[in-house]
VEXMI-848046 format. One record per residue (C-alpha): residue in one letter; x, y, z. Coordinates in steps of 0.05 Angstrom, whole numbers, plus 5000, padded with zeros to 4 digits. Layout:
<recs>
AXYZ
...
</recs>
This chain:
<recs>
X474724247239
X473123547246
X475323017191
X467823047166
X467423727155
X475023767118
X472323157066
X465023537057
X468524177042
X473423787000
X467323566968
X463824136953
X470224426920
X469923846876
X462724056857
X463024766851
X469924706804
X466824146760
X459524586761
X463925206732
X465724796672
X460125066617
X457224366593
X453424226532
X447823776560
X444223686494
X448223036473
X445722246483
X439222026470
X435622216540
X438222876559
X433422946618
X434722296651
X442622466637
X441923136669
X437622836728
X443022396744
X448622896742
X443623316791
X442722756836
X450622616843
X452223416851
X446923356914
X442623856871
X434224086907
X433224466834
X434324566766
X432825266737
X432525396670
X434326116648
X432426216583
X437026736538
X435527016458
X441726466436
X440525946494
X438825666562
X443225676622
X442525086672
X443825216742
X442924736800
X441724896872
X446624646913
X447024786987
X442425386977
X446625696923
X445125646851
X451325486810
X452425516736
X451524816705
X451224776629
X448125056571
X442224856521
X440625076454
X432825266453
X431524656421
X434424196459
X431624496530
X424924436500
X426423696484
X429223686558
X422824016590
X417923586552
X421222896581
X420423196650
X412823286630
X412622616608
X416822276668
X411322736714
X405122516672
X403923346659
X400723606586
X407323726548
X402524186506
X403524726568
</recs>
């Protein structure tokens, strides 16, 4: 294993233990741009949304796994998804 691969698997570890941590994303006044940015630095393709009766689970997709990320009330994930209309110039009313 070269010294590349031992700090990118070091890394990753670092990801995937702070990505188990359930996080309540619906605090500070832009939760989508907030939760962009904490994609972007965990090296994140997607964010799903999987909506539940109580909540909404986040999960990113990192390295071609999806890994737990944090958790929404309804109202806030709707809040979330209509920035990301907004930011993409898409009819929020969809």
């Amino acid at each position: 294993m070269t010294p590349e691969d031992a700090t990118g698997a070091k890394r990753q570890a670092e990801v995937t233990a702070e990505l188990a941590r359930t996080r309540d994303l619906s605090g500070g006044p832009e939760p989508a741009v907030d939760l962009l940015l904490q994609a972007v630095e965990a090296r994140a393709t997607d964010i799903h949304f999987d909506p539940n009766q109580d909540y909404v689970d986040v999960r990113l997709r990192i390295d071609g796994r999806l890994d737990p990320f944090g958790r929404l009330d309804h109202k806030a994930a709707l809040a979330v998804l209509s920035q990301f209309k907004l930011m993409a110039d898409l009819d929020i009313a969809e």
